[in-house]
C-alpha positions, 0 to 999 in steps of 0.5 A, a space after each residue: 489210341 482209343 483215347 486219341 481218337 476220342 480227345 484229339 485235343 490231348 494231343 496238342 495238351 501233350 506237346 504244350 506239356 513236353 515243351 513247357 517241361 523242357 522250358 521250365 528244366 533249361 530255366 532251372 538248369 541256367 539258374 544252377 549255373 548262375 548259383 553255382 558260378 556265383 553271378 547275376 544274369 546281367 553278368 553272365 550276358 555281357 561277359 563280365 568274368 569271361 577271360 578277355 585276351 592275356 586275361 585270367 578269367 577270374 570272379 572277384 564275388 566268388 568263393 573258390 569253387 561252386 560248393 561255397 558258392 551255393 552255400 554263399 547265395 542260398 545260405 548268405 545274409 540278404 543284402 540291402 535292397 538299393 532299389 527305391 532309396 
């Protein structure tokens, strides 16, 4: 309490801290997903796999299940950019 009174600026370091922790852990945590689900952002935003009505939801890039997925985007060969070409 001693060293409130003597930095209140500690205070407002102390909030910035707990809300860019928190940010920082949900971006990680949306990006597992992403890895383990084998999609892009872009994909996961409009709803490319999602199940549309009498549809299966189904992800023609997956792998089966998220293991082989994981191993498929952190352990896979890199494809070519098609960027700049």
């Amino acid at each position: 309490m001693v060293a409130i009174q003597k930095h209140p600026a500690s205070v407002i370091e102390g909030v910035i801290c707990f809300f860019s922790v928190w940010s920082i852990l949900g971006l990680a945590g949306f990006h597992t997903y992403l890895t383990t689900s084998n999609q892009t952002t872009n994909e996961d935003i409009k709803g490319s796999f999602s199940a549309r009505r009498g549809q299966a939801n189904f992800n023609p890039y997956g792998y089966g299940n998220f293991c082989l997925n994981c191993l498929a985007v952190l352990c896979g060969p890199v494809q070519p950019s098609l960027i700049g070409k």
